[in-house]
C-alpha positions in Angstrom: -6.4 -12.2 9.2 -6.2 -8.4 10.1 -9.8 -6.5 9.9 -8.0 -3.6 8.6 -4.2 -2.1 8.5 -3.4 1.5 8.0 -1.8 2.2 4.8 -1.1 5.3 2.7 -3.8 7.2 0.4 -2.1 7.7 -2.3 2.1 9.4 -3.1 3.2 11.6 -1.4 6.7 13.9 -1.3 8.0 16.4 0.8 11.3 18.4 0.4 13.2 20.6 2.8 17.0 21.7 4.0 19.0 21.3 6.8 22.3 23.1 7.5 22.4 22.8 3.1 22.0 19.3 3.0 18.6 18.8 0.9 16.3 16.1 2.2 13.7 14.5 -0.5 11.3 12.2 1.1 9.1 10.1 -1.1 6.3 7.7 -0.2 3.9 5.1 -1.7 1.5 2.4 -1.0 2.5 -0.8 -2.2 0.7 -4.1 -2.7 4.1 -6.5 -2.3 7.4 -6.5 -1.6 8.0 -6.5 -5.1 6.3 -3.3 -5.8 8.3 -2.0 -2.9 12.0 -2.9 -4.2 10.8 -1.4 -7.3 9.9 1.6 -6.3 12.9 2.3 -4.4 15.2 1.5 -7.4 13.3 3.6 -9.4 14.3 6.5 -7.0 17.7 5.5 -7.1 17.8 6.1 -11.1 15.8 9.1 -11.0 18.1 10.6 -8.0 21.2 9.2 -9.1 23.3 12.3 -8.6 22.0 12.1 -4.9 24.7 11.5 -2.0 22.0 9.1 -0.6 18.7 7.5 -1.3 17.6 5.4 1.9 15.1 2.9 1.9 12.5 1.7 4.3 9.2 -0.5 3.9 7.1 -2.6 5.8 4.8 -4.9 3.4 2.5 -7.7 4.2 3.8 -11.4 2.4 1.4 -13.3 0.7 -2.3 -11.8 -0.1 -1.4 -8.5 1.3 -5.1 -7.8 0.0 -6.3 -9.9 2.2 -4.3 -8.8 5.1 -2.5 -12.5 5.8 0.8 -13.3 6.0 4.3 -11.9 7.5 4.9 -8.7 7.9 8.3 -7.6 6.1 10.3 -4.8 7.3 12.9 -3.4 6.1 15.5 -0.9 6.1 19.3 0.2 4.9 21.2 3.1 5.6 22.4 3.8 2.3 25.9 4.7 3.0 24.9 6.9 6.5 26.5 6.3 9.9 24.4 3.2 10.7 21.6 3.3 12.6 20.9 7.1 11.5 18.5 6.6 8.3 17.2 3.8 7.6 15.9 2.4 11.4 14.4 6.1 12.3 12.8 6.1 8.8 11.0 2.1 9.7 10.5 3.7 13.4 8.3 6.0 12.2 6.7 3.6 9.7 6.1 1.6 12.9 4.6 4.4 15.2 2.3 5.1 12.8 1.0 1.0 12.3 1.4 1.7 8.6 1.7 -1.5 6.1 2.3 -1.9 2.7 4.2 1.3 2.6 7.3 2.3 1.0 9.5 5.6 1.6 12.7 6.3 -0.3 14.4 9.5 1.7 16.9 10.8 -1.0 19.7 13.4 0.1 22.2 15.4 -1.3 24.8 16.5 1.3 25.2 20.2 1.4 28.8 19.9 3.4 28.2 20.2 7.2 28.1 17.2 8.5 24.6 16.9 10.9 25.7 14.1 13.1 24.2 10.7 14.1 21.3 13.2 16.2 20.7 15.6 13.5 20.4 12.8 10.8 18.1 11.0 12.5 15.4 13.8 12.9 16.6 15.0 9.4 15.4 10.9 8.0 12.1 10.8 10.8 11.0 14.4 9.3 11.7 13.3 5.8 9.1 10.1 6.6 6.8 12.4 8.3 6.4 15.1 6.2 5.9 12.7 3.3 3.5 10.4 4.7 1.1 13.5 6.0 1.4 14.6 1.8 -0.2 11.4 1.1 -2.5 10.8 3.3 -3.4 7.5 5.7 -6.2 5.4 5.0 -7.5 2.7 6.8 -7.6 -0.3 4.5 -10.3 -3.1 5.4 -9.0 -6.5 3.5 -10.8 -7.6 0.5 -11.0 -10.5 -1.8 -11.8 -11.1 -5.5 -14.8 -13.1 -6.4 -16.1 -14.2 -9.5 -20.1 -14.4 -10.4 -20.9 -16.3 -13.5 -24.6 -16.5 -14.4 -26.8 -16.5 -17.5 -28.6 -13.5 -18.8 -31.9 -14.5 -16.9 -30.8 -14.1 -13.6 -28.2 -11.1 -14.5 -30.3 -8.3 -13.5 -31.2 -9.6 -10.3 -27.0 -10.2 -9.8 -26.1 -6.5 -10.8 -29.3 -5.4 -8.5 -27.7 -7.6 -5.1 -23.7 -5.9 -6.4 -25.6 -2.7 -6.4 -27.2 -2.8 -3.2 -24.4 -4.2 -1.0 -22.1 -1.1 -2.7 -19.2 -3.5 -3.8 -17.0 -2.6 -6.7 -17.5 -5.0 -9.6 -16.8 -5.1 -13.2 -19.4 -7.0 -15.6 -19.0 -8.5 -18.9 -21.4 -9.4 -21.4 -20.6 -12.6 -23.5 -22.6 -15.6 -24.0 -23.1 -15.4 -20.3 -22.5 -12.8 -18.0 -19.4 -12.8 -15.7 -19.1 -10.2 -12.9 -15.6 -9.2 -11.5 -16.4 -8.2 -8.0 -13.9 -6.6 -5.2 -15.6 -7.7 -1.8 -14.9 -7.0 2.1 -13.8 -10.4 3.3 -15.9 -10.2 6.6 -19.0 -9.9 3.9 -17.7 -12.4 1.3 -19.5 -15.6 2.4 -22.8 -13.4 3.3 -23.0 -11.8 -0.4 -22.3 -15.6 -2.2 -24.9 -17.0 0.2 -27.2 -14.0 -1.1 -26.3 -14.5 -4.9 -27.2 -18.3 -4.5 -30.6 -17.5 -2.7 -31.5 -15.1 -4.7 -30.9 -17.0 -8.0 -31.9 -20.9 -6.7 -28.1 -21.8 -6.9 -27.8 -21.0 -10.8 -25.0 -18.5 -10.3 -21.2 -19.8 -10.7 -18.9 -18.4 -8.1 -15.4 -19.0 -7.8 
């Protein structure tokens, strides 16, 4: 388990020409591999009419929430001379330690061709610029947990949540179950806490 990983703040794009090519880079934080290959079709629909949109990711398998499993990388060049997208696109990925992170470069050739050089800094600036627009974040791993308990002891549930500043949802039905969204270095303190604090009456799963 990683005790946190870099990841993007939010989407970000950034646009800009070279010798009348256009360059269109987008970027987004993704929770799975999933997310990432749909995310980079969806730029391939909405750029359609581009002469290429190059992908690049690098996604934690399994609970990427969590911070477990492999890290996937990867990368195409889309129709480009190889090795001048879609590797210096992941290179930069890499120098920054980002994960869970998608970018989709998207390019319209404007008839000089740049070369294998000037593509590659063309694709790295693309990443760079759109990565800055978002934003990096550094993302500590979490896990869901869920507190069951009766009405008596639900104040004194919501009151610990509270205190310890986790996110948490609560619903009120014939007994009160609390969504909560928990560091997991501070998991197995906070259940130890809620089953203290109640004698053992709360249900946590």
């Amino acid at each position: 388990m990683t005790e946190s990983y870099r990841t993007l703040a939010g989407p970000g794009e950034a646009a800009f020409e070279v010798r009348g090519s256009e360059f269109v880079g987008h970027a987004r934080p993704v929770a799975d591999v999933g997310a990432a290959e749909a995310f980079v079709a969806e730029v391939r629909a909405e750029y359609d009419d581009a002469t290429h949109n190059v992908p690049a990711y690098r996604v934690r398998e399994g609970d990427a929430t969590l911070g477990e499993g492999m890290l996937r990388e990867y990368s195409t060049d889309d129709g480009e001379p190889s090795g001048s997208a879609g590797k210096p696109m992941l290179n930069v990925l890499q120098g920054q330690e980002l994960e869970n992170v998608v970018v989709v470069v998207t390019r319209y050739y404007g008839g000089t061709n740049l070369g294998v050089g000037g593509l590659v800094r063309a694709y790295s600036q693309a990443v760079k610029e759109s990565v800055e627009a978002a934003g990096v974040v550094e993302e500590v791993p979490h896990e869901s947990m869920v507190v069951d308990t009766g009405y008596d002891d639900s104040g004194t549930v919501r009151g610990i949540l509270e205190s310890v500043g986790v996110e948490f949802e609560a619903n009120y039905d014939e007994r009160v179950r609390f969504e909560v969204r928990v560091p997991v270095a501070e998991s197995e303190a906070l259940r130890d806490r809620l089953r203290s604090a109640t004698s053992g009456r709360v249900d946590l799963s």
